[in-house]
Kinemage of the C-alpha trace (Angstrom):
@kinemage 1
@onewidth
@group {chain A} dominant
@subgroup {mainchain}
@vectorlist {calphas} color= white
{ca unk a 1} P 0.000 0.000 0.000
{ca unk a 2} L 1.313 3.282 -0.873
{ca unk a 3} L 0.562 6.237 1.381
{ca unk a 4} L 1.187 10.450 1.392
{ca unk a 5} L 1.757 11.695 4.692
{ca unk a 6} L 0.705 15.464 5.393
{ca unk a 7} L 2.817 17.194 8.699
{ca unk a 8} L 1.918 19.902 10.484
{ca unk a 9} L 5.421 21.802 11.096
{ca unk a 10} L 5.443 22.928 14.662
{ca unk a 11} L 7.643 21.097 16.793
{ca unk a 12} L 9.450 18.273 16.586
{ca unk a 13} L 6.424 16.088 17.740
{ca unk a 14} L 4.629 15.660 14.085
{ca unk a 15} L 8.045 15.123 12.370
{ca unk a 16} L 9.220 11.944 15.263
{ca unk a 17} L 5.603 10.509 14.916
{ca unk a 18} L 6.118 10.331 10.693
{ca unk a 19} L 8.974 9.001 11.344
{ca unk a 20} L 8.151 6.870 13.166
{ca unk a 21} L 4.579 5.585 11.067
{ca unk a 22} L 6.991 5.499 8.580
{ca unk a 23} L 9.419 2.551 10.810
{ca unk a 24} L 6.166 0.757 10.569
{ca unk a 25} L 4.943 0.907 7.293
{ca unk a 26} L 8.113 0.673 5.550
{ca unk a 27} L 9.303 -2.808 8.145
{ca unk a 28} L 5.556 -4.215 6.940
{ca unk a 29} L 6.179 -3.809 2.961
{ca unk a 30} L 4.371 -0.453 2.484
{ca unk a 31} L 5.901 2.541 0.701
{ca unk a 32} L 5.704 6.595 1.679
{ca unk a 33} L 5.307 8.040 -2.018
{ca unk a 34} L 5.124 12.138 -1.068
{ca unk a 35} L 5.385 13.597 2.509
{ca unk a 36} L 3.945 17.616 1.918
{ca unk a 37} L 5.210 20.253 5.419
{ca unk a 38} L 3.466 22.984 6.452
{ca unk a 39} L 6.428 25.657 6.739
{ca unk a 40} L 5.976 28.722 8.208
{ca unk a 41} L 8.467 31.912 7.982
{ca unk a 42} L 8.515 31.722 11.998
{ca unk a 43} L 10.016 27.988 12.017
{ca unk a 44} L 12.999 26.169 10.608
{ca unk a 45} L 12.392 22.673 9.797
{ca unk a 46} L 15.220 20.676 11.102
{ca unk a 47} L 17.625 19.218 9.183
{ca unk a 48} L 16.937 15.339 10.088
{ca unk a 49} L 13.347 15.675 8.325
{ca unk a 50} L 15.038 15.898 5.397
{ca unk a 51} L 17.639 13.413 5.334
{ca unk a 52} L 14.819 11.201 6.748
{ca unk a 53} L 12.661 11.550 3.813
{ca unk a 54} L 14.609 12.870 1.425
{ca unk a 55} L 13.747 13.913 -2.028
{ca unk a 56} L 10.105 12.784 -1.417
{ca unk a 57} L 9.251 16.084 0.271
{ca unk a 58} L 7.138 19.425 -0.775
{ca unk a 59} L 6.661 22.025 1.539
{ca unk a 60} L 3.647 24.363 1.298
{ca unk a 61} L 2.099 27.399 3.496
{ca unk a 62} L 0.560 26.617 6.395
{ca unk a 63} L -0.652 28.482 9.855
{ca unk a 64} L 1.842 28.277 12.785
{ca unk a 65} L 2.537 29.854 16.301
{ca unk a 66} L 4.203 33.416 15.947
{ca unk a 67} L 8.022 33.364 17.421
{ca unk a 68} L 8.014 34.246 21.150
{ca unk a 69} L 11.075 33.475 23.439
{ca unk a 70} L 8.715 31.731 25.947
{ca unk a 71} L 5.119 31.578 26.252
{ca unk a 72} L 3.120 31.000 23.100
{ca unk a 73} L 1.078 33.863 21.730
{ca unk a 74} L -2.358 31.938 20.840
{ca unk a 75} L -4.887 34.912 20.038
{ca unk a 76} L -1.718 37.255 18.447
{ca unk a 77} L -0.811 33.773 16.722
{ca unk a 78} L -4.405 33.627 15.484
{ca unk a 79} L -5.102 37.361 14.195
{ca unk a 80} L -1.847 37.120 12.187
{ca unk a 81} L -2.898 33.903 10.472
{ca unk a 82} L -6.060 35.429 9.971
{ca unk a 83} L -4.618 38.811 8.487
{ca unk a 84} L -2.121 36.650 6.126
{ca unk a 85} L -4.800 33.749 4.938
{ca unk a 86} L -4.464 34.477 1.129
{ca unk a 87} L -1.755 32.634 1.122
{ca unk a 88} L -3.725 29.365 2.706
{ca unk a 89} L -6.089 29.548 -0.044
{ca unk a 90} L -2.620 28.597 -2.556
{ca unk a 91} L -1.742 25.910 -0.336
{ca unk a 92} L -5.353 24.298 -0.447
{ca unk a 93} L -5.350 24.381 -4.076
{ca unk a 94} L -1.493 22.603 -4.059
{ca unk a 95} L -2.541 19.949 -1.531
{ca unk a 96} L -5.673 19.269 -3.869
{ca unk a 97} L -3.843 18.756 -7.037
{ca unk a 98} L -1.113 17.087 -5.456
{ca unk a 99} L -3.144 14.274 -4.309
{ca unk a 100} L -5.736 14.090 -6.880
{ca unk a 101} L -2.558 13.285 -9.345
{ca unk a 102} L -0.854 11.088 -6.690
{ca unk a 103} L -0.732 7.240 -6.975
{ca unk a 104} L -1.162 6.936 -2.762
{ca unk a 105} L -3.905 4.717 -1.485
{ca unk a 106} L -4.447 6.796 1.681
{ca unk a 107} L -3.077 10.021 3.241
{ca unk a 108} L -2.295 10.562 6.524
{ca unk a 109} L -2.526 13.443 8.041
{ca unk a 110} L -0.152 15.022 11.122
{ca unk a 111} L -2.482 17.329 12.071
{ca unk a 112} L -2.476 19.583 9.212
{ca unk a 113} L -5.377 21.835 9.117
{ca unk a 114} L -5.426 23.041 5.573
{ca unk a 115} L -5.672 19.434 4.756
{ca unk a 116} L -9.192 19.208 6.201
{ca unk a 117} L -9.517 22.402 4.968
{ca unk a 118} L -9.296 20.690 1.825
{ca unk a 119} L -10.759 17.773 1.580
{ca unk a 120} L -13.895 19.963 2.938
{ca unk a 121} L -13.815 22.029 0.113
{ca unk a 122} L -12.813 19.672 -2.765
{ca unk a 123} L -14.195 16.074 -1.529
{ca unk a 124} L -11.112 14.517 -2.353
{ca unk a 125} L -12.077 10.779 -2.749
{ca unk a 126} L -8.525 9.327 -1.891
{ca unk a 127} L -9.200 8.077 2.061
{ca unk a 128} L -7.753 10.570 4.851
{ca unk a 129} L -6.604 9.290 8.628
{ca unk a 130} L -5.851 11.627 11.031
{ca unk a 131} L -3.112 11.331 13.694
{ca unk a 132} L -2.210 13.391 16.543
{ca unk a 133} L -2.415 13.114 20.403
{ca unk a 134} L -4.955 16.626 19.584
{ca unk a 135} L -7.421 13.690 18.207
{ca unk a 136} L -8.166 12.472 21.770
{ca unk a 137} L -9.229 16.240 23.069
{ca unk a 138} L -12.499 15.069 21.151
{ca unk a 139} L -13.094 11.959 22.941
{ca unk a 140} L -15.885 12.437 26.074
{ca unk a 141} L -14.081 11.329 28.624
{ca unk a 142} L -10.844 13.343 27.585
{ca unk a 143} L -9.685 15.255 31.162
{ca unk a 144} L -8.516 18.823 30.654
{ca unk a 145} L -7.537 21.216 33.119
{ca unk a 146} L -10.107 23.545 34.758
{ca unk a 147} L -10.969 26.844 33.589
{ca unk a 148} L -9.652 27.714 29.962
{ca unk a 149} L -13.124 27.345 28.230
{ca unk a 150} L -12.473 29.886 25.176
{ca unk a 151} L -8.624 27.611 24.529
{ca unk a 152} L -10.465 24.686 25.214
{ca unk a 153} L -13.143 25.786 22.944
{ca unk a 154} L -10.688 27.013 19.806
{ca unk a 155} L -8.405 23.807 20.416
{ca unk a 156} L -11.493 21.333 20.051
{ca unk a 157} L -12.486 23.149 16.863
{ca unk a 158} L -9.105 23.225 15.140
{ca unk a 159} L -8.755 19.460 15.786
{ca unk a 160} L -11.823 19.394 14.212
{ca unk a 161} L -11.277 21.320 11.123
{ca unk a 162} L -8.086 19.359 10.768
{ca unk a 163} L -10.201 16.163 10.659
{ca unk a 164} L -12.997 17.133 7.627
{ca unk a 165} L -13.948 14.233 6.272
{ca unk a 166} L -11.364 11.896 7.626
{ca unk a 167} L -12.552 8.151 7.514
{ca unk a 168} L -10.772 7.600 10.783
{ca unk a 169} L -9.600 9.884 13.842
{ca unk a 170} L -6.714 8.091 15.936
{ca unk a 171} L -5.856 9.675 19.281
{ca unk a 172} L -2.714 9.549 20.962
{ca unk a 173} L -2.987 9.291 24.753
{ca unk a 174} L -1.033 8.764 27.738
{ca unk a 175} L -3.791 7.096 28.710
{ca unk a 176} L -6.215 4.632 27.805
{ca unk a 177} L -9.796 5.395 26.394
{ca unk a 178} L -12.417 3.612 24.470
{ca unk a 179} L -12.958 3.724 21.240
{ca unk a 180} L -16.117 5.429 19.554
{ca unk a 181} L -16.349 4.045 16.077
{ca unk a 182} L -19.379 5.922 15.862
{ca unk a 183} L -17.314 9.204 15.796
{ca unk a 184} L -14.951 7.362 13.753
{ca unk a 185} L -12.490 7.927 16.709
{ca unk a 186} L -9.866 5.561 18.172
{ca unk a 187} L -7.523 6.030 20.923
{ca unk a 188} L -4.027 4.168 21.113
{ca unk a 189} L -0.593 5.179 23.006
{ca unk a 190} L 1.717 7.458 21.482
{ca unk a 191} L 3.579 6.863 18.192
{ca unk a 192} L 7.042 6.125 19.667
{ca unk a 193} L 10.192 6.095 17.248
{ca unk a 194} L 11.653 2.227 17.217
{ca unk a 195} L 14.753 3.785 18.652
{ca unk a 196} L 13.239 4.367 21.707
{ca unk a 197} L 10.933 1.535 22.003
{ca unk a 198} L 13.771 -0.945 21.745
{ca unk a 199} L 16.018 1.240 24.399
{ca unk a 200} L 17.211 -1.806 27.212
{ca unk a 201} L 19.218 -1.683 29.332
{ca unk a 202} L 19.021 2.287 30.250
{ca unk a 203} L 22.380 3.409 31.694
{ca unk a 204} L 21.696 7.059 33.665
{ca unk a 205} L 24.217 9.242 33.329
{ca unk a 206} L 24.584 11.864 35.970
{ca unk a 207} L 23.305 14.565 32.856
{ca unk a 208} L 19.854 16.181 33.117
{ca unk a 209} L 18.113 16.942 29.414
{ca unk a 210} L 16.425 20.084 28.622
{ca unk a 211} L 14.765 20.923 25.790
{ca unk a 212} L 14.003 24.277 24.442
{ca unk a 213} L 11.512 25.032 21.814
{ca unk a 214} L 11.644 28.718 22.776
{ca unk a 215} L 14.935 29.342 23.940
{ca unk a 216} L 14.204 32.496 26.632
{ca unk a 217} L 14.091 29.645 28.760
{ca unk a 218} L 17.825 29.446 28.965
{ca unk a 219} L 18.329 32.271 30.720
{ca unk a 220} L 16.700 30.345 33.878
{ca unk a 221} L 19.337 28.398 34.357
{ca unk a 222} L 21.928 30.477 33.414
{ca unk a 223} L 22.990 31.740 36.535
{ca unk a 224} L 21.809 29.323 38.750
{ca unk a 225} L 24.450 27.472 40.815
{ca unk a 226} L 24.387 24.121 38.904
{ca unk a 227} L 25.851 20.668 40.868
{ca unk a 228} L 25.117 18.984 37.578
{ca unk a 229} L 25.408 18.876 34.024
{ca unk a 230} L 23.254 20.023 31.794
{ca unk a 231} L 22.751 19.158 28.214
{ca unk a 232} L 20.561 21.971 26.392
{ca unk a 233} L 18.772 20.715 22.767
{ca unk a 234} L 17.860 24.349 20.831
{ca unk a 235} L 16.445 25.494 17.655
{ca unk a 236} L 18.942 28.074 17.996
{ca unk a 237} L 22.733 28.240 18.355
{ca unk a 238} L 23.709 29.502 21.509
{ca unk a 239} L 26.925 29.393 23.689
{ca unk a 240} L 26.860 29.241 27.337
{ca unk a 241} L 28.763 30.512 29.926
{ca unk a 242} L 28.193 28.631 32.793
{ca unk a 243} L 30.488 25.822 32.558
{ca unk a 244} L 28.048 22.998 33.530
{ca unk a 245} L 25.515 24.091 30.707
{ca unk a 246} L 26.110 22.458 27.163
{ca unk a 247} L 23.828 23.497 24.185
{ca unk a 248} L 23.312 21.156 20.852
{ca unk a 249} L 21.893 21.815 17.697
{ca unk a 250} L 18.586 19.900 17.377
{ca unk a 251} L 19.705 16.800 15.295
{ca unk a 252} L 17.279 14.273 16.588
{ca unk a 253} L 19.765 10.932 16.480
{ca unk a 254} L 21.687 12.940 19.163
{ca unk a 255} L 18.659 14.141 21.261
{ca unk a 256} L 17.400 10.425 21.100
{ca unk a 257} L 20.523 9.028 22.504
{ca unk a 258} L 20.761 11.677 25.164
{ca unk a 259} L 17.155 11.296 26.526
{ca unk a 260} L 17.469 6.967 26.823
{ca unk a 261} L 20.889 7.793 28.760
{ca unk a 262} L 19.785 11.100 30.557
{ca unk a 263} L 19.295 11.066 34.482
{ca unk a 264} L 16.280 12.832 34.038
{ca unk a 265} L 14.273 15.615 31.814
{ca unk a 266} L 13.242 18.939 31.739
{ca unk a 267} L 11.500 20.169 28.781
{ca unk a 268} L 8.362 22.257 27.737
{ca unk a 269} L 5.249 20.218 28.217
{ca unk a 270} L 5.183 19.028 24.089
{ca unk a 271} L 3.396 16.132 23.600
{ca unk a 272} L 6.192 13.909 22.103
{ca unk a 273} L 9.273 14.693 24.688
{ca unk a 274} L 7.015 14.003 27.250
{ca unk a 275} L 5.989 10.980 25.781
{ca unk a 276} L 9.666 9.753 25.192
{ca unk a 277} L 10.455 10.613 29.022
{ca unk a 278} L 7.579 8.704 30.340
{ca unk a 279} L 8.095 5.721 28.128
{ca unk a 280} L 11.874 5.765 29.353
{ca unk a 281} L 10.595 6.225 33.127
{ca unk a 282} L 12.393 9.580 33.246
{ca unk a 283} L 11.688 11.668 36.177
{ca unk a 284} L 10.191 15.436 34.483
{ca unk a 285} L 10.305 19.060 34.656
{ca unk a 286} L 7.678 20.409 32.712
{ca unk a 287} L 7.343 24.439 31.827
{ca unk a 288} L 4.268 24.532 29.550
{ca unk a 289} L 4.099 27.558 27.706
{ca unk a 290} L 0.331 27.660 25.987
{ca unk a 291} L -2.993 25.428 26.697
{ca unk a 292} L -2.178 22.258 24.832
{ca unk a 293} L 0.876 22.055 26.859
{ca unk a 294} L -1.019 22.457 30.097
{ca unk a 295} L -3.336 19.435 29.379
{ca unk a 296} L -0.074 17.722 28.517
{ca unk a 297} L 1.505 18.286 32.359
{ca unk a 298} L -1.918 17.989 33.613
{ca unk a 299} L -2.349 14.448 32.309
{ca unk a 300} L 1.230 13.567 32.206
{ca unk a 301} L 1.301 14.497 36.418
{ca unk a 302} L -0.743 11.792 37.028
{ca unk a 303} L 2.193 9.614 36.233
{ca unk a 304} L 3.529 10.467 39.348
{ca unk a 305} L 7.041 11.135 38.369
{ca unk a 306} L 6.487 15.144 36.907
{ca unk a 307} L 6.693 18.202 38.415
{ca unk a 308} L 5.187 21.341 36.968
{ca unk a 309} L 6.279 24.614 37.153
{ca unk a 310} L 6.791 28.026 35.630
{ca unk a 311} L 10.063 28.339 35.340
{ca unk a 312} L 12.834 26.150 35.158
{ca unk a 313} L 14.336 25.692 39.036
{ca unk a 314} L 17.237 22.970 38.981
{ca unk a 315} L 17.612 23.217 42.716
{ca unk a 316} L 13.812 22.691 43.141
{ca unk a 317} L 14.036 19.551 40.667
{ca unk a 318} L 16.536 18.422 42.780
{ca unk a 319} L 14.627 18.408 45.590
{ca unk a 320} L 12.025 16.879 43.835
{ca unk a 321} L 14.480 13.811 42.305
{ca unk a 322} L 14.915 12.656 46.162
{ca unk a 323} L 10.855 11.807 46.305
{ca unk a 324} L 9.788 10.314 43.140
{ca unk a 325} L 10.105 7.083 41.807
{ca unk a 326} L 9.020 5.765 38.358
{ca unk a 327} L 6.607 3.452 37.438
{ca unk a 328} L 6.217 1.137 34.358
{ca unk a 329} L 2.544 1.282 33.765
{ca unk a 330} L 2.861 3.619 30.548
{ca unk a 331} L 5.526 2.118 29.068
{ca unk a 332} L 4.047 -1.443 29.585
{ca unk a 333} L 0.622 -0.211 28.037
{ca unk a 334} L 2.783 1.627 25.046
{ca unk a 335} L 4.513 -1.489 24.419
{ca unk a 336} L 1.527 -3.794 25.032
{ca unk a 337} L -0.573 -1.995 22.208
{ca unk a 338} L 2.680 -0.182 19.590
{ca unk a 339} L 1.239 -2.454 16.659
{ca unk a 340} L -2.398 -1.479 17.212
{ca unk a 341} L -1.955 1.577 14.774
{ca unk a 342} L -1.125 -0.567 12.001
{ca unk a 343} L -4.486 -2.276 12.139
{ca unk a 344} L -6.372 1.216 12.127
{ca unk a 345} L -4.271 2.659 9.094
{ca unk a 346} L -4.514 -0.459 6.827
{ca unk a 347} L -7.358 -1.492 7.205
């Protein structure tokens, strides 16, 4: 079976879970023809993506988060997308043609709202599954955080305009759910790259990992008197000096190798990291910096082994590290259903 995948470009969290559909399909006989990214002038996509995929990628215009160095700007974000939606309409038209002329048996889609946007307006017959942990904010027994009811609101209806006319809506969850083929929803755990679900034997090193999608963060821990190492993944090149504090370019090989060894994590609350960490039994710092993030922590808390803050606080961490302890039952449940996925997409 032959399949177009289309990604949503913020984050690395879309790009690790293509990735890693793609592990799958490919180690099952099935071939990625086209892979289309939503780019935006605000985000570089990394470098890996396209090594990954090669020449089998197309990027195209697509909505995205304004720059900030910390917390996201959602209604500034939305008023600029707004303001600059001509371009959208070009994009809509290139997704259309591009799959109308494509050979692909099914699409997948990261998350991408102009693709629902799309098939909406065109009733492109070629089948479309969604994918995205955003897929389970529309099951009924989905917990978010109190309050929020005009983010909740706008979050549920993106995820919704993402999902016109899919055939099937898979959820990623840190926890489970039932399914409600009526709503043509299913819930499974996270899409986990094979790198990490084959990690054994974990040796901790005495590093922590942080991971900085808006880098303003760094300035936390720059001056704070550090007893540990600290190994910093940015977008951006930076140089530190506070000798404990070493910053790498985002090349996601590296980061993967440096989360299964780290001692523990410290990252904003995206839904992949935090994924990664909990399957790995990492203890976590979490600094969420809009509303998806905070149902992230809120959810991911329950693990037992997260703290959640507004700023990053190594000594409080510390503190922290001394009264935690892990637990398996995510990464047992991840590992228990990993091949469920397949059965949703192919069939």
């Amino acid at each position: 079976m032959k399949f177009i995948f289309v990604i949503q470009g913020e984050g690395r969290g879309h790009f690790s879970q293509a990735i890693a559909l793609q592990q799958k399909l490919q180690a099952n006989g099935h071939e990625i023809e086209q892979v289309f990214i939503g780019k935006s002038p605000f985000r570089t996509i990394p470098d890996y993506i396209s090594l990954f995929f090669k020449d089998k990628i197309q990027y195209f215009d697509s909505p995205n988060f304004l720059p900030t160095q910390r917390y996201t700007p959602l209604f500034s974000s939305i008023i600029y997308n707004l303001w600059h939606s001509k371009r959208f309409f070009t994009s809509i038209k290139f997704l259309k043609n591009a799959i109308n002329h494509s050979t692909a048996d099914k699409v997948i889609n990261f998350y991408e709202p102009l693709l629902g946007l799309t098939y909406k307006r065109y009733k492109i017959k070629k089948p479309m599954i969604c994918i995205a942990h955003q897929y389970a904010y529309l099951h009924k027994n989905y917990e978010f955080p109190q309050h929020f009811f005009v983010r909740k609101w706008l979050l549920k209806i993106l995820t919704q305009i993402s999902a016109f006319e899919a055939i099937r809506k898979i959820g990623l969850s840190f926890e489970p759910m039932s399914d409600l083929p009526d709503k043509h929803l299913y819930i499974t755990p996270p899409l986990l790259r094979q790198e990490i679900l084959n990690a054994q034997n974990i040796v901790c090193n005495t590093y922590y990992l942080i991971y900085l999608l808006n880098d303003g963060f760094l300035q936390d821990i720059e001056n704070q008197c550090l007893k540990t190492d600290i190994m910093v993944f940015s977008m951006q090149e930076k140089i530190s000096k506070n000798p404990c504090i070493h910053i790498r370019n985002m090349d996601n090989k590296n980061f993967i190798n440096a989360i299964i060894s780290a001692k523990a994590v410290v990252s904003t609350a995206g839904f992949e990291t935090v994924a990664e960490a909990m399957f790995l039994q990492k203890p976590l710092l979490l600094i969420p910096v809009n509303f998806e993030q905070q149902t992230n922590a809120f959810l991911a808390k329950k693990s037992g082994n997260v703290l959640v803050a507004k700023k990053i606080d190594i000594n409080e961490f510390e503190k922290f590290l001394q009264t935690t302890c892990p637990n398996d039952i995510f990464s047992q449940w991840v590992k228990q259903e990993e091949n469920r996925i397949l059965d949703l997409i192919l069939n």
